[in-house]
N, C-alpha and C positions, 0 to 999 in steps of 0.2 A: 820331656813328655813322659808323663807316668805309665808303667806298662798295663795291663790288664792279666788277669786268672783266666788263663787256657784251658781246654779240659787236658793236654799233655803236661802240662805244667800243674794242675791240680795232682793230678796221676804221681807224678816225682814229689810234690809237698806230703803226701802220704806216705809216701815210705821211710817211715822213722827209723832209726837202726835202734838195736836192739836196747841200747842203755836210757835213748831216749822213752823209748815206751815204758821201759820199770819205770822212770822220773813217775811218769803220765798214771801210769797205773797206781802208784802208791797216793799222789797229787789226788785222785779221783777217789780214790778208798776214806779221803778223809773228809769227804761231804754226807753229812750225820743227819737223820731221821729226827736223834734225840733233840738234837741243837734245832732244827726247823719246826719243832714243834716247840720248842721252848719261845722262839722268834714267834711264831704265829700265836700263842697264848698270853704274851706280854703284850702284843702290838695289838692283839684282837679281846680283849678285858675292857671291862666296862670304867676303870678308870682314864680310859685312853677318849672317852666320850665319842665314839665314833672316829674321831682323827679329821674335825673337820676344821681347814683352814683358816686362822685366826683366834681359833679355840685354845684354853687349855691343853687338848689333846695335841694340835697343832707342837705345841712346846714339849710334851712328854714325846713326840712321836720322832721331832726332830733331833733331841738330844739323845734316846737311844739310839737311832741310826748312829749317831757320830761317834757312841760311845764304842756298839760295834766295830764299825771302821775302823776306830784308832785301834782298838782290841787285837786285830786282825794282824795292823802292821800298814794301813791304805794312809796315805798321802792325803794330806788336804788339798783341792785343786785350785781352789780361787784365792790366793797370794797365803797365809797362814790358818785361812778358814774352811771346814767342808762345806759352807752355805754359799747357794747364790739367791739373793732376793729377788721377789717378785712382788712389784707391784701390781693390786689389785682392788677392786671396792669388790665387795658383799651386799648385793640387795635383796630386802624383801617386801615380796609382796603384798595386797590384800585385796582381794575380792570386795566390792562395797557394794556395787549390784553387778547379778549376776547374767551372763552373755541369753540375749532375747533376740528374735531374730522374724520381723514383720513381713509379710507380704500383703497386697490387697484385699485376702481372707481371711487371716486369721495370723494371729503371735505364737512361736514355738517360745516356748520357756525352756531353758536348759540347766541342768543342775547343776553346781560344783561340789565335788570333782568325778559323780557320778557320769555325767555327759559331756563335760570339757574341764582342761586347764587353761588357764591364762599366765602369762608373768610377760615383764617387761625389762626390758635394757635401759630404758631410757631413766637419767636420774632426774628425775622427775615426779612432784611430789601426787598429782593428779594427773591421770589419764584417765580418756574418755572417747569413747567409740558412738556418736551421736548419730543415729539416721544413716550410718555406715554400708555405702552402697555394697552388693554382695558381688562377687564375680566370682567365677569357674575356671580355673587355668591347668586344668589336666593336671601334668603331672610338678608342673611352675620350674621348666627347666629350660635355660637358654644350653646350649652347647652346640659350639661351632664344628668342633668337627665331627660331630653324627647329622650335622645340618639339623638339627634342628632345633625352634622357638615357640614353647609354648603363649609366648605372650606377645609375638609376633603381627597379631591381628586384635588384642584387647587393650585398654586402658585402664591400668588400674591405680592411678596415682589418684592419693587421699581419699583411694575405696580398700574394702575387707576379704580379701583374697582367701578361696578357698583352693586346695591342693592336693593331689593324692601323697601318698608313701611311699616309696622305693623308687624305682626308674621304669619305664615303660618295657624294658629286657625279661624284669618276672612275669614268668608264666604266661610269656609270650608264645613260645614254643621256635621260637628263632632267636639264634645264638649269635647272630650279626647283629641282633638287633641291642645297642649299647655293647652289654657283652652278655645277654642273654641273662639267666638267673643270676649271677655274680653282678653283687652291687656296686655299679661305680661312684664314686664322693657325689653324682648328681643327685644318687639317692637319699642324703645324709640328709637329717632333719636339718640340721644348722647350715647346710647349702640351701637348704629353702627357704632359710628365715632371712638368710646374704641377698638370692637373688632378690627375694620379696621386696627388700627396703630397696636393692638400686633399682627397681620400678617404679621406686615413688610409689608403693600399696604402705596405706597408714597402719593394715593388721594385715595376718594372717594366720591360717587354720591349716594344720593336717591331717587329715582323716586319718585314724588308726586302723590299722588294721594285727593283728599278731604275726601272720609271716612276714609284714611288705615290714613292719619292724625289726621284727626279730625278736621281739619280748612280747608279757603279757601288758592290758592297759594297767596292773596295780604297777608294774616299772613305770609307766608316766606318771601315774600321782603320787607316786611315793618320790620321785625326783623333784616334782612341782611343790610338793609340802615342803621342802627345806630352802633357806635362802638360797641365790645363785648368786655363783663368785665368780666373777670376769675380770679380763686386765682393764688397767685402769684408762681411761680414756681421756682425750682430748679435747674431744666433742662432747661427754656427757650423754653419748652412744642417740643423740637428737638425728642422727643418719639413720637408726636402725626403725624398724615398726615402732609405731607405739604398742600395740600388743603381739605377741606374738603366742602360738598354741598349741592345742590337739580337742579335734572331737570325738569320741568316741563312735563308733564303726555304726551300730544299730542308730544312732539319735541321727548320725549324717544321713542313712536310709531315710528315716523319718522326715528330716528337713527337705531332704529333691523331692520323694512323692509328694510333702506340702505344694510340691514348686511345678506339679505334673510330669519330674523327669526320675528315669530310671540310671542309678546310681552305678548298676551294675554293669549296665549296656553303657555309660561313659565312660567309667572305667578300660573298657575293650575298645570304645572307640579312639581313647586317649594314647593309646599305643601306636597310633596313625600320625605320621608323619604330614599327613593333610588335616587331624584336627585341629580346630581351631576352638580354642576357649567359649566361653560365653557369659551376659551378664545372668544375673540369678534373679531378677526381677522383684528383689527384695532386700533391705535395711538389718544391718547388727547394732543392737547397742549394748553396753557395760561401760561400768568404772572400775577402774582399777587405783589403789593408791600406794606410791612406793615410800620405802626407807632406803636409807643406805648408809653406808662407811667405807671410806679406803685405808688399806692397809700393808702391812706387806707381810706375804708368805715367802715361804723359804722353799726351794732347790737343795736335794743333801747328795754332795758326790764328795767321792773318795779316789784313789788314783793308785794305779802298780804304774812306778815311769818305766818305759823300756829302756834299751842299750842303746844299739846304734840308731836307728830307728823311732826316737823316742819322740820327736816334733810331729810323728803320726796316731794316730787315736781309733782304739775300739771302742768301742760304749754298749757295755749290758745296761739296761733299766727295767724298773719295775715300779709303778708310783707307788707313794705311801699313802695318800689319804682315801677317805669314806665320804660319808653322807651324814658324818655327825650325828647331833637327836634332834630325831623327827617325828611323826605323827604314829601315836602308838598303837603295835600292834599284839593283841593278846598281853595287854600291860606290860609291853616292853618297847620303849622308844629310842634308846641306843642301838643304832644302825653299825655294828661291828666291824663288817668288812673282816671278819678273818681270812675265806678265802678270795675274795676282793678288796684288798690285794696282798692282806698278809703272806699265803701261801705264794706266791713271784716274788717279797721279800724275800722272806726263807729261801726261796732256790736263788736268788741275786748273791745274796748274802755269802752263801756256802761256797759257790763257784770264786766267790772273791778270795775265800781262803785257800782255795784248792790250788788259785794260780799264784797265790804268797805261799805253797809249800814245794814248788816248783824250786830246786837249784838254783837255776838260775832266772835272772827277769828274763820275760819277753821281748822280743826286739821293739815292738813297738809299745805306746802306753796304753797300759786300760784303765778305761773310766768307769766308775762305777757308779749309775744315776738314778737317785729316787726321786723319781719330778712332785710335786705337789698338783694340785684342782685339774688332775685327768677325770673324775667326774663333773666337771663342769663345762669340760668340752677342751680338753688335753690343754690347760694355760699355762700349766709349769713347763714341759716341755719346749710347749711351743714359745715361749719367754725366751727359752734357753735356745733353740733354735735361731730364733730372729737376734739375738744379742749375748750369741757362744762366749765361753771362755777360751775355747782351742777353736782353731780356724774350718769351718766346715771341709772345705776343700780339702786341708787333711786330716779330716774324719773319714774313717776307712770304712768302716761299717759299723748299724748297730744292731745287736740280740735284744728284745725284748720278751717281758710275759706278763702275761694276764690271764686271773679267773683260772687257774691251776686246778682241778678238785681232787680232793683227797680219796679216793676210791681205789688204789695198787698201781700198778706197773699197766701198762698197752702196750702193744706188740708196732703199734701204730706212731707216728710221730707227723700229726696234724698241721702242716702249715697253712695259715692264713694268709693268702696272696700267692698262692703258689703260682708259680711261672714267671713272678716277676724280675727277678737275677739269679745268678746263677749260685748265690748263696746258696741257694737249694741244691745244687749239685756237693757241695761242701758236704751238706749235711745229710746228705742221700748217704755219700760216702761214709760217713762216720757211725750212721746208722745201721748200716747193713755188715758193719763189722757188730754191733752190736746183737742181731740177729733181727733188725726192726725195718721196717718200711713207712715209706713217705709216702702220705695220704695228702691230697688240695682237699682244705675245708671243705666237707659235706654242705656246709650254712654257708654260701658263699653270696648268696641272699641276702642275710644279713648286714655285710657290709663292713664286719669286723675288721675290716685291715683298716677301714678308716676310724676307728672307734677307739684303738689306743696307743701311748705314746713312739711306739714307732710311726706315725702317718708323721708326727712334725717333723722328724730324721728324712722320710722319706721324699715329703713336700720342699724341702729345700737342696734334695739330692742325691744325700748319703742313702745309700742299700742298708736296706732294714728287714729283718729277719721277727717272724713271730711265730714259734714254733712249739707243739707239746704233746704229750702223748692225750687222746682223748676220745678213741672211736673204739677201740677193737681191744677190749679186757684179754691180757694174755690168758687167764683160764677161765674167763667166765662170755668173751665174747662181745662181739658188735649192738648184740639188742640189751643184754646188760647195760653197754653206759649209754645207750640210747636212751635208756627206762629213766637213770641214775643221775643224767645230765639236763631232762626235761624235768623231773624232781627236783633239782637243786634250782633251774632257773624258776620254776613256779611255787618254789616254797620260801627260797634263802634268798634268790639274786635281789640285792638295793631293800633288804627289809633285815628287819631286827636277828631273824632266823642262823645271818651268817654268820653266827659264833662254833668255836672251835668244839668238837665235840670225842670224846675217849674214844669213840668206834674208828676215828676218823685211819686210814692207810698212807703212807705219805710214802711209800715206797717208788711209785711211778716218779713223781717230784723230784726224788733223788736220783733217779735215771734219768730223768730230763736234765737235771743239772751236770751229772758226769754227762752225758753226750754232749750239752751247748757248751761246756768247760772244753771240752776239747775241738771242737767247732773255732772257737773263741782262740783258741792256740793255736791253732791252724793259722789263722785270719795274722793273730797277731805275730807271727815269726815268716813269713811268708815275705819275696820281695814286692808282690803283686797287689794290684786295688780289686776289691769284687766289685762286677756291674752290672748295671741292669741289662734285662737281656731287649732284643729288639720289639718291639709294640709296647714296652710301660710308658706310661704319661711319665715316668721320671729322668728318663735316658737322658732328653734333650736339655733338661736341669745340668746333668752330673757333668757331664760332653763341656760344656760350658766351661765349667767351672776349671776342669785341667787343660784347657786349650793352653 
């Protein structure tokens, strides 16, 4: 039976003697500013075309990672190669007519991508939403153990399901409820598009909103402008909707008063364990027509094997790709991705050399993972997830990062998902030698811990950390990267804007990665497994798996 990380046993893993900490300190001295910005200007250049999956960039993107890696001294991990492939098709869409939506008075016209997006899973050359009855399903969440069903009391099979955004818990003002503003996965737009199809609804709609997201609407149409790249399938995804979407927040107001109903008073009444859906007393139609191709992307990992310890596994990751070129904006349609997700490159990258100038290896192995199409709804991961090259079970833990911004150092070190194992304690500790404190995501709203590729680690068990400094500017303060981080998502985030720029700070970056490097050394020389603590949906996964 594998033991578990006690907080008396964390206590004693801390206390390094003295030679070990020189190792650590010199290890740590030599993750470079210069080197992460050289990583983020090659990976984030317009030769790279975005870095979108099956692309050109896709090949330039995946051969410097490897070129890195071997650089470094990392180990190929899957037999003499650092790839693991991933099958997938790429489809794209096309609008033919555009979503209309009838009652017995009158036709709403709605515009693309002004008032809605559409796109489809299914490979399928024509779709088509004919006389598509309307229904109302709150917030379209089955979950058993909050008890409750929003679709409990409607029918909406081979009808147009309409849904709200996040989970009935925001701005509820009760924190039992779900888990109050913290978004749980029922929130996730792609839980809603899952449950929608095993309803048997032929489409479905999510009203936008900006908080119940977490972004503005130009992040939905600038995702809906480029193809979508999913695993490849067995079915030809003829299980999932045929359309699936988003409407816009004002045009959805528009459409209920059409209907004599108040959008906003459903909204509050949707939060009710006693609502019950409703039909909308009116017809969708559109066409949509698709393209496709299947292919295969690549998984780039690298590996430090441990000593005695070595059949057990860390895993840092940070994906590699973007959003490719897309719909242009200010005459520029290379969608860069510097710091999504060049800047978690750079910090992935650096900690990987830091623990190859370590003496000695680690006891156990670390992996070093840059997944592919975590904008398409984390598929490299999760590939790698569902058909590992090292056995989950012993995958001990993983670090990941995302969305890094270059703006200095914080005093703060932000985790997303905070309280759900006791990795946080790790990294409490390791923090507050640094002179910094542990903040739970401000945005917990948002949903973020299900948004990147630590959720596949997590979803099948392993404790998954996603952690960085990002609230509290050490001399400039909390409203500083408040101002700095709602600027970067309403200017840069998923549009051409996030390219690398001279002004740019990457000094915080570099302290995220000394503190996660030694987090990560901890984990990895340790005899113990981290776990999750009691109430996460993951416990009962991990529990499992070491019986």
């Amino acid at each position: 039976m594998l033991k578990f990380i006690s907080a008396a046993l964390m206590a004693v893993t801390f206390c390094a003697c003295d030679s070990a900490e020189k190792d650590l300190e010199k290890a740590e001295s030599l993750i470079s500013t210069d080197r992460m910005k050289e990583y983020i200007v090659e990976l984030g250049s317009d030769k790279y075309q975005g870095r979108k999956p099956f692309s050109e960039g896709e090949t330039l993107t995946i051969n410097y990672l490897q070129k890195c890696f071997k650089d470094i001294g990392l180990e190929p991990t899957n037999g003499d190669s650092y790839l693991q492939k991933v099958p997938m098709v790429q489809v794209k869409g096309q609008i033919t007519e555009p979503l209309t939506i009838s009652n017995n008075k009158q036709t709403i016209n709605f515009r693309y991508p002004e008032d809605f997006v559409a796109f489809s899973r299914q490979l399928t050359n024509k779709l088509e939403l004919d006389a598509s009855e309307l229904v109302f399903a709150g917030y379209g969440i089955v979950a058993p153990e909050y008890n409750w069903n929003d679709y409990a009391d409607i029918d909406v099979k081979g009808k147009t399901v309409i849904v709200l955004v996040n989970d009935p818990g925001l701005d509820s003002g009760n924190d039992k409820l779900f888990t109050g503003n913290a978004m749980t996965y029922y929130g996730r737009w792609s839980y809603k598009y899952e449950e929608a199809a095993r309803q048997g609804a032929e489409a479905v709609f999510i009203i936008h909103d900006n908080k119940g997201a977490g972004y503005p609407w130009s992040v939905v149409v600038n995702s809906a402008a480029v193809a979508k790249v999913y695993p490849q399938p067995e079915d030809d995804y003829l299980q999932r909707c045929k359309t699936e979407g988003w409407i816009h927040q004002d045009k959805a107001m528009e459409l209920f008063q059409s209907l004599d109903l108040d959008l906003a008073a459903l909204i509050k009444e949707a939060k009710s364990k006693a609502y019950k859906g409703l039909p909308l007393k009116a017809s969708a139609h559109m066409q949509l027509r698709n393209s496709w191709t299947s292919n295969i992307s690549n998984n780039v990992l690298g590996m430090i094997k441990g000593s005695d310890l070595a059949d057990e596994y860390l895993f840092y990751s940070a994906h590699w790709d973007h959003l490719g070129i897309g719909k242009a904006m200010n005459g520029d349609s290379i969608y860069n991705g510097a710091v999504d997700n060049g800047t978690s490159l750079a910090w992935m990258i650096e900690i990987a050399r830091a623990f190859k100038a370590m003496p000695q290896a680690p006891r156990r192995s670390v992996v070093f993972f840059a997944p592919t199409a975590e904008e398409s709804g984390l598929n490299g991961s999760a590939h790698y997830a569902d058909t590992p090259i090292f056995p989950i079970a012993k995958t001990v833990a993983n670090i990941n990062n995302d969305l890094m911004l270059p703006y200095g150092r914080c005093k703060d070190v932000m985790v997303t998902g905070y309280g759900q194992s006791n990795l946080d304690d790790l990294l409490k500790a390791e923090a507050e030698k640094k002179g910094r404190y542990i903040l739970p995501d401000p945005n917990a709203h948002t949903g973020m811990y299900y948004r990147s590729d630590h959720f596949s680690f997590a979803r099948v068990g392993v404790p998954a950390l996603f952690a960085r400094g990002n609230v509290d500017h050490w001399e400039k303060g909390k409203a500083y990267m408040q101002e700095k981080e709602q600027e970067w998502i309403n200017h840069c985030y998923h549009k051409p804007d996030d390219e690398y720029e001279d002004w740019w700070d990457l000094s915080g970056i570099e302290a995220d990665a000394q503190l996660l490097f030694r987090v990560g050394w901890h984990i990895a020389n340790t005899d113990q497994y981290p776990q999750w603590n009691e109430g996460s949906e993951f416990k009962a996964i991990r529990e499992a798996q070491l019986e």
